[in-house]
OpenMM code with the backbone's topology and positions (N, CA, C; nanometers):
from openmm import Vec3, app, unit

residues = "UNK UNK UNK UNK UNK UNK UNK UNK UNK UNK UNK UNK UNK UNK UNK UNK UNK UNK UNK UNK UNK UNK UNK UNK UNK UNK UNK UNK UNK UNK UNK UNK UNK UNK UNK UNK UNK UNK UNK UNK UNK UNK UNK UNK UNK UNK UNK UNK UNK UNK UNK UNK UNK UNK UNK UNK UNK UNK UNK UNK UNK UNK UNK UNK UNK UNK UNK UNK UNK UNK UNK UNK UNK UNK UNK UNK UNK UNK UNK UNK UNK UNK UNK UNK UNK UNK UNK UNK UNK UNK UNK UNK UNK UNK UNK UNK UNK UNK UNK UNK UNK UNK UNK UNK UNK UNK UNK UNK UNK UNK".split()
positions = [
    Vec3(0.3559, -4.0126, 0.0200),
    Vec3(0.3183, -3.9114, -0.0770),
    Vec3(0.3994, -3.9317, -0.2041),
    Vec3(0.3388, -3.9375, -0.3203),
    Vec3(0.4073, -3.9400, -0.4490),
    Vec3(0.4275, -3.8465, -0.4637),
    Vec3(0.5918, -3.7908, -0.5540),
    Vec3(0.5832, -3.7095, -0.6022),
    Vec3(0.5939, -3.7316, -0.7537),
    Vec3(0.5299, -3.5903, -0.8019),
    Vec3(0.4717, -3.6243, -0.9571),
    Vec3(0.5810, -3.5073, -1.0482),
    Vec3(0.6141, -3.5278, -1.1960),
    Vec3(0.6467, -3.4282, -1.2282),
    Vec3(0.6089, -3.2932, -1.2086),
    Vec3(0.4544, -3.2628, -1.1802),
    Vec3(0.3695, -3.1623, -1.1696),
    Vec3(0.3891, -3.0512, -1.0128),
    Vec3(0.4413, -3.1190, -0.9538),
    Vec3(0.3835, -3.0805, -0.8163),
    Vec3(0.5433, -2.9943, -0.8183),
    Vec3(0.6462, -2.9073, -0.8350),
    Vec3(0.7126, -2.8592, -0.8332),
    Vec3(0.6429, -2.7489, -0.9118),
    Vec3(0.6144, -2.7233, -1.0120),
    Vec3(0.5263, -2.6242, -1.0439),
    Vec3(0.4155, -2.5807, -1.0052),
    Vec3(0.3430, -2.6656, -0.9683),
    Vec3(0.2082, -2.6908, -0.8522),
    Vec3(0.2315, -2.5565, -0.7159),
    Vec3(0.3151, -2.5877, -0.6708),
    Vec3(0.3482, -2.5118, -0.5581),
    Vec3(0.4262, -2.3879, -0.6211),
    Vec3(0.5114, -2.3816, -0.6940),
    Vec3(0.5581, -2.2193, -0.7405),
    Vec3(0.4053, -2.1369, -0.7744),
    Vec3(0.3319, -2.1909, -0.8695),
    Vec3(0.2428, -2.1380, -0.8897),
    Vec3(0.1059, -2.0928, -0.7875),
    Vec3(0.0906, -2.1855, -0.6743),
    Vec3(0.0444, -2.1746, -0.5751),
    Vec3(0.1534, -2.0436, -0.4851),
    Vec3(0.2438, -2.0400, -0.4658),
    Vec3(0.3199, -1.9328, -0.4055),
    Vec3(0.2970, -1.7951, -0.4907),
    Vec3(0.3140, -1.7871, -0.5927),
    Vec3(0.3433, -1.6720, -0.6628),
    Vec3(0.1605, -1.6510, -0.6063),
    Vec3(0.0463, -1.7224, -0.6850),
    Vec3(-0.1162, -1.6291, -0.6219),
    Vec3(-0.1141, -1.6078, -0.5040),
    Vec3(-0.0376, -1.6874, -0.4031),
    Vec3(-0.0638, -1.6389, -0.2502),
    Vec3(-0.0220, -1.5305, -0.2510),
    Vec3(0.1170, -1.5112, -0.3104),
    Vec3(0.2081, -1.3443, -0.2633),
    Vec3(0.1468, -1.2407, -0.3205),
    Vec3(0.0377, -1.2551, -0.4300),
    Vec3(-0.0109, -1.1652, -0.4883),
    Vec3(-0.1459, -1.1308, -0.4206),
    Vec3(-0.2019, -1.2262, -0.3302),
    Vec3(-0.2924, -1.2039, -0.2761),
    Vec3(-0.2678, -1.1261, -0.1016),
    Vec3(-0.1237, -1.1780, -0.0711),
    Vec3(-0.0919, -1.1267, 0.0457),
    Vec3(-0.0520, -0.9701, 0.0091),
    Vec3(-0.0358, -0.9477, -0.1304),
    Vec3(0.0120, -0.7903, -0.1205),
    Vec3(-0.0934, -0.7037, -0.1437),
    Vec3(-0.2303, -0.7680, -0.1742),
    Vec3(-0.3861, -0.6907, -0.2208),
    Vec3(-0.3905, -0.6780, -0.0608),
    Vec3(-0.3932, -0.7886, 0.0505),
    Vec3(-0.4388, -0.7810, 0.1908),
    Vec3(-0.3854, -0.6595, 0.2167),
    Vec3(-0.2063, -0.6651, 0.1760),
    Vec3(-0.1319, -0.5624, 0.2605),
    Vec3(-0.1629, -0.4055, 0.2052),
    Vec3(-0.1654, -0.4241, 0.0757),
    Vec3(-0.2353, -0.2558, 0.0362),
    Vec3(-0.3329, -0.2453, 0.0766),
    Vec3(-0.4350, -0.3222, 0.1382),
    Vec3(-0.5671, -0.3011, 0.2017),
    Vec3(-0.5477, -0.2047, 0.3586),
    Vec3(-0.4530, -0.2996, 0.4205),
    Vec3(-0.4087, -0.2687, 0.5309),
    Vec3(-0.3359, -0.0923, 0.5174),
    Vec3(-0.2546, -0.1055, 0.4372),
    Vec3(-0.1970, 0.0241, 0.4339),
    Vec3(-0.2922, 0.1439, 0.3883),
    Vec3(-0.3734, 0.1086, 0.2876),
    Vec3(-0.5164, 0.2087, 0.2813),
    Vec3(-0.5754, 0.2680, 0.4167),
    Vec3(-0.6074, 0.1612, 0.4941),
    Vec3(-0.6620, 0.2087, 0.6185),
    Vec3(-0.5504, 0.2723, 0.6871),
    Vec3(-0.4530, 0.2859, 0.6892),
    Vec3(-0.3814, 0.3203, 0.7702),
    Vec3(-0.3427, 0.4727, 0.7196),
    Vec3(-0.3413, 0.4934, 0.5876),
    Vec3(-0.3250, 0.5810, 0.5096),
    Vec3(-0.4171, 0.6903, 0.4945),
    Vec3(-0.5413, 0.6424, 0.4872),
    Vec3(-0.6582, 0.7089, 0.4501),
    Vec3(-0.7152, 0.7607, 0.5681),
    Vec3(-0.7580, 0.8889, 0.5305),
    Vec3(-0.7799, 0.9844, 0.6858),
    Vec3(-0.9256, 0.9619, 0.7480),
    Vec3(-1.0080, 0.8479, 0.6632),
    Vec3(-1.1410, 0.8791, 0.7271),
    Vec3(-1.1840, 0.7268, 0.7074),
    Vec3(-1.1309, 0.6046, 0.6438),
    Vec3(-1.1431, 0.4989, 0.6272),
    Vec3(-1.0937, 0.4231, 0.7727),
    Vec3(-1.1829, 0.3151, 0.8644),
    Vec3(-1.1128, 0.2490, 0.9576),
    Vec3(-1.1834, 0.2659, 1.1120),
    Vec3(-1.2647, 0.4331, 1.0637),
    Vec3(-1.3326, 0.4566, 1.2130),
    Vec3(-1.4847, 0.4673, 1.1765),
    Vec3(-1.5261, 0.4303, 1.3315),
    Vec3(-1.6805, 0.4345, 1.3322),
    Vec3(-1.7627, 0.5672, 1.2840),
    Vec3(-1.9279, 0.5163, 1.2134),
    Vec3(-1.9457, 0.6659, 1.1931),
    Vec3(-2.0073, 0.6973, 1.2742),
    Vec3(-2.0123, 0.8217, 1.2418),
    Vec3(-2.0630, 0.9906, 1.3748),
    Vec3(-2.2140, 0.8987, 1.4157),
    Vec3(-2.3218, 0.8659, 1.3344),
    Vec3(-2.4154, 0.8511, 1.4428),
    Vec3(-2.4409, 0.7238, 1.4944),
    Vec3(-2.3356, 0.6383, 1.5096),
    Vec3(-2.3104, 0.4798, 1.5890),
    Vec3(-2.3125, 0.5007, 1.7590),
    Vec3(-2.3299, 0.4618, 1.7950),
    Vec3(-2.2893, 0.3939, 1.9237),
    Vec3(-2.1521, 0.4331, 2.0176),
    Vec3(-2.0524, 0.3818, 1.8920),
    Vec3(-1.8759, 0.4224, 1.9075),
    Vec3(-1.8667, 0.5187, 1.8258),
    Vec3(-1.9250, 0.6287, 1.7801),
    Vec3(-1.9187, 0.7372, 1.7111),
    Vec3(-1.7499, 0.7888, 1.7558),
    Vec3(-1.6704, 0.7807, 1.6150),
    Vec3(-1.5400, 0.8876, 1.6176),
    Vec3(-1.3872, 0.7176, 1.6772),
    Vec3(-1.4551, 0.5951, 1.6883),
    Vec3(-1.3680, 0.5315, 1.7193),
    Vec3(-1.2746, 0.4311, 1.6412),
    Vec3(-1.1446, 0.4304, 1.6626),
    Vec3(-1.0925, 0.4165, 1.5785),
    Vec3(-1.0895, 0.2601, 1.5497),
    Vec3(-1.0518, 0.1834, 1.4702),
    Vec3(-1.1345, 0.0502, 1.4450),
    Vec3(-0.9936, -0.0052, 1.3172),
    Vec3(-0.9034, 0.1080, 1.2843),
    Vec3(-0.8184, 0.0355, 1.2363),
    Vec3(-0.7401, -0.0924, 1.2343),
    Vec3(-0.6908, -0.1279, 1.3586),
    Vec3(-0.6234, -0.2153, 1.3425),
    Vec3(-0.6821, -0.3439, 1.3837),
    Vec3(-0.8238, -0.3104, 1.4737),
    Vec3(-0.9604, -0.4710, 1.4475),
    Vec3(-0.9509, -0.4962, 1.2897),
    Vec3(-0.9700, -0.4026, 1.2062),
    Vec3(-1.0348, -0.4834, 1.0747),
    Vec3(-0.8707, -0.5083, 0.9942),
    Vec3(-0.7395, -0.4383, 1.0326),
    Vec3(-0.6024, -0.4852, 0.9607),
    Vec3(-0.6344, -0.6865, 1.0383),
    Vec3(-0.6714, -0.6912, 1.1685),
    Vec3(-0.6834, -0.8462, 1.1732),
    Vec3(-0.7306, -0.8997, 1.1787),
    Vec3(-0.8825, -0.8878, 1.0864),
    Vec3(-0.9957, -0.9480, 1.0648),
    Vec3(-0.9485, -0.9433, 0.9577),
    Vec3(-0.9107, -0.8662, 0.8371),
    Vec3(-0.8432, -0.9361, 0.7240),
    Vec3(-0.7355, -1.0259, 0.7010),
    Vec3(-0.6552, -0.9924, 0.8087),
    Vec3(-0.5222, -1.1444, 0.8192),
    Vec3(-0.6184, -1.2524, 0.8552),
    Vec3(-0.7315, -1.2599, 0.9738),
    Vec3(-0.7375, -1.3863, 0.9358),
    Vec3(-0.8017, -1.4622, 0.8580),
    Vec3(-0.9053, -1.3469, 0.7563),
    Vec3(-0.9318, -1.3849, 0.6559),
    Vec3(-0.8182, -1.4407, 0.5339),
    Vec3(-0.7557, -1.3800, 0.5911),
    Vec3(-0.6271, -1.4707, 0.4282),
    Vec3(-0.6022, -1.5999, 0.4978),
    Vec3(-0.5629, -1.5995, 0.6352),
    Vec3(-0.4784, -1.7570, 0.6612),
    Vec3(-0.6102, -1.8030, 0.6693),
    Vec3(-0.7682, -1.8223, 0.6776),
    Vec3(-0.8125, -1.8662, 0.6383),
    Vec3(-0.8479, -1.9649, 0.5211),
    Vec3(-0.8554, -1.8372, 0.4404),
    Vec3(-0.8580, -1.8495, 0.2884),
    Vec3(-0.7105, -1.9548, 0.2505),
    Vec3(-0.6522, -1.8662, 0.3016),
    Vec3(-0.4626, -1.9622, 0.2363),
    Vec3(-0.4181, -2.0542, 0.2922),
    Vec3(-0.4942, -2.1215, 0.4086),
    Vec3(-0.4784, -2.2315, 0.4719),
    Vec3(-0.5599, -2.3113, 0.3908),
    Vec3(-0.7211, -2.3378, 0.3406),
    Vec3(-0.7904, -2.4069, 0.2688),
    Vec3(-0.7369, -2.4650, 0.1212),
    Vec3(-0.6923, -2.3199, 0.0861),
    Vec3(-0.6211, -2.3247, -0.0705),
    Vec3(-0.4896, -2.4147, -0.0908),
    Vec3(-0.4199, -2.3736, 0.0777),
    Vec3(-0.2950, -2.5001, 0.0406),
    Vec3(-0.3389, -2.6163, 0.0821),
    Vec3(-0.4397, -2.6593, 0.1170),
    Vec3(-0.5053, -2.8167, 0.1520),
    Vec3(-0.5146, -2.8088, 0.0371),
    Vec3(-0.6348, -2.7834, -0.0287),
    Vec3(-0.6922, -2.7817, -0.1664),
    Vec3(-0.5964, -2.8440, -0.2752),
    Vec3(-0.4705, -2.7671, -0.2807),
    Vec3(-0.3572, -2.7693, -0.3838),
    Vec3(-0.3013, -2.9079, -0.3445),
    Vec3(-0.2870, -2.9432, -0.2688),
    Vec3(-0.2334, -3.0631, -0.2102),
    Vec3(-0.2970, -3.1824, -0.2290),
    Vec3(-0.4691, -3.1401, -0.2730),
    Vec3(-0.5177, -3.2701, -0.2909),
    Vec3(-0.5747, -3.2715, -0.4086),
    Vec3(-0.5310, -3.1951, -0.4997),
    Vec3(-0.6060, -3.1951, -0.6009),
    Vec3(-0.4874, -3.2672, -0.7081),
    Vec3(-0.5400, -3.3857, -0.8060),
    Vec3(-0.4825, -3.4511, -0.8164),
    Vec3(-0.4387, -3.4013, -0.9611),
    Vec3(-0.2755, -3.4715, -0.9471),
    Vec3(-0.1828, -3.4063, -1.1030),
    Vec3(-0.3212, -3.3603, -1.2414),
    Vec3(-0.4003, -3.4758, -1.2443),
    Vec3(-0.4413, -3.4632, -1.4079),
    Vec3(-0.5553, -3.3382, -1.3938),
    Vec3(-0.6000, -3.3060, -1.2710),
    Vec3(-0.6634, -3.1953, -1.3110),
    Vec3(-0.6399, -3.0905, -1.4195),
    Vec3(-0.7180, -3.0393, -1.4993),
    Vec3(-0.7056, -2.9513, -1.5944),
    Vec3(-0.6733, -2.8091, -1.5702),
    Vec3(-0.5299, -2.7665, -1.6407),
    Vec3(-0.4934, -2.6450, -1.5832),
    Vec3(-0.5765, -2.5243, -1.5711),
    Vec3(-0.6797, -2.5000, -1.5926),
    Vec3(-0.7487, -2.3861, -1.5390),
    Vec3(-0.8352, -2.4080, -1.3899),
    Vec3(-0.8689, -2.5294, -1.3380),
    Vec3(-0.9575, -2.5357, -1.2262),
    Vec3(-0.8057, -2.5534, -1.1372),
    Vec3(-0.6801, -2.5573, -1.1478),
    Vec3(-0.5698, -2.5624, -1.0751),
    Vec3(-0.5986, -2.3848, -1.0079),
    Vec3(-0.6634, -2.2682, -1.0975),
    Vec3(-0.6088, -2.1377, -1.0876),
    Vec3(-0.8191, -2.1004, -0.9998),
    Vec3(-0.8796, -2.1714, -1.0146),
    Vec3(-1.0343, -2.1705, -0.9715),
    Vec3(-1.0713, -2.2647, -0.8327),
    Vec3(-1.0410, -2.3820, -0.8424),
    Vec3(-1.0931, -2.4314, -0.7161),
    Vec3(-1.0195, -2.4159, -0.6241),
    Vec3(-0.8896, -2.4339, -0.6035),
    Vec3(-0.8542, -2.4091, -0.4731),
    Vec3(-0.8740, -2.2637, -0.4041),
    Vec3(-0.8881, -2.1653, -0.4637),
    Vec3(-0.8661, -2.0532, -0.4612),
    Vec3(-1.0695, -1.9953, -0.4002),
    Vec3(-1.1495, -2.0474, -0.4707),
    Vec3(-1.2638, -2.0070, -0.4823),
    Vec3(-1.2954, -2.0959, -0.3726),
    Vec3(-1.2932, -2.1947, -0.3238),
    Vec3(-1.2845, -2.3110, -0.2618),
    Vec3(-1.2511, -2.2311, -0.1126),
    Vec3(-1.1229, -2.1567, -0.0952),
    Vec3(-1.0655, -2.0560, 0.0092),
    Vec3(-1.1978, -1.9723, 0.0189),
    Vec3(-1.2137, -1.8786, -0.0534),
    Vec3(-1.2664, -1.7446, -0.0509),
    Vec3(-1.4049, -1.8071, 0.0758),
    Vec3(-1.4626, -1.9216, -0.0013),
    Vec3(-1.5888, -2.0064, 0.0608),
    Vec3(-1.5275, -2.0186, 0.1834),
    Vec3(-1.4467, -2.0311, 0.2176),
    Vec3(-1.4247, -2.0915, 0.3709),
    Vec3(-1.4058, -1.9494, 0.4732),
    Vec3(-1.3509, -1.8674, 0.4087),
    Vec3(-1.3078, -1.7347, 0.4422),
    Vec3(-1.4603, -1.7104, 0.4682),
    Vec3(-1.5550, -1.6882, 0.3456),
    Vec3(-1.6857, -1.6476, 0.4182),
    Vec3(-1.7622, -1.6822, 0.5534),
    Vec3(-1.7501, -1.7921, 0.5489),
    Vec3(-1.8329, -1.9079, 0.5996),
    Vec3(-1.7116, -1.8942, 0.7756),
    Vec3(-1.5874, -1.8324, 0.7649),
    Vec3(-1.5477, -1.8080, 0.8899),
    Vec3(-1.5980, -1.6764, 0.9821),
    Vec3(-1.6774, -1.6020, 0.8986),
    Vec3(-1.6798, -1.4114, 0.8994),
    Vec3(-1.7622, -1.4561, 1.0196),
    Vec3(-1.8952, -1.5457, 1.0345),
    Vec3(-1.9486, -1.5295, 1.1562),
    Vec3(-1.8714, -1.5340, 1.2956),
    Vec3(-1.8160, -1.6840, 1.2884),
    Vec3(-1.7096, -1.6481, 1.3510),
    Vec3(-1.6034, -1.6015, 1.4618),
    Vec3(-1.5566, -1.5117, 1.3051),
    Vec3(-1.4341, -1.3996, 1.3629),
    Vec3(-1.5167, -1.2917, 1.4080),
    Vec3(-1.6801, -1.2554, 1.3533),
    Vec3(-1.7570, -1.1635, 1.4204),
    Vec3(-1.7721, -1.1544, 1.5243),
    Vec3(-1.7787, -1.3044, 1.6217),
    Vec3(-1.8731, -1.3197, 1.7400),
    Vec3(-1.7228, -1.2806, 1.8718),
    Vec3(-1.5963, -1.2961, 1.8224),
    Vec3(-1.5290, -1.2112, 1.8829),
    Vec3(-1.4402, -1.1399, 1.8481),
    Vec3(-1.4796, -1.0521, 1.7582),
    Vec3(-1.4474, -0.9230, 1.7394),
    Vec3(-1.5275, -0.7959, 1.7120),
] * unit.nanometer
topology = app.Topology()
chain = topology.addChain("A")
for resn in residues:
    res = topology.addResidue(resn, chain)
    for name in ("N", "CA", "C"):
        topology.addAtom(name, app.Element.getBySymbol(name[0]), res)
């Protein structure tokens, strides 16, 4: 592996969007946990009144290590001269795609 002048900033900057994205997950998480009516099934379902919080707190974790597993491949192969704005777009959008494309999935057992 070469290393390039670039790739020391490469990765700070890759750290700092992850932590900012791990703290949107975690206020997500704490919403549900917070919020008195967000998290449970509604009244005329099936599981009417059940609580469902902490399935969807880890259906969103593994939507991030999804997502933040792709994005740090991504970052890793995307080469120095790329142009600094698709540094802050593809790896990232690139994730989100994989994150989708896992939802079936994490559906079929959970």
């Amino acid at each position: 592996m070469v290393v390039d002048a670039a790739a020391p900033s490469r990765w700070r900057r890759h750290g700092r969007i992850m932590r900012v994205l791990s703290m949107i997950a975690g206020g997500l998480c704490v919403l549900l946990v917070v919020h008195p009516s967000l998290g449970y099934a509604p009244r005329g379902s099936v599981i009417a009144g059940a609580d469902l919080r902490w399935e969807i707190m880890e259906i969103v974790w593994w939507l991030f290590l999804a997502m933040g597993a792709t994005a740090t491949v991504e970052v890793a192969l995307l080469p120095s001269a790329t142009p600094r704005p698709l540094w802050y777009v593809v790896p990232y959008m690139l994730g989100a795609v994989v994150a989708y494309k896992v939802l079936p999935i994490i559906d079929r057992y959970y």
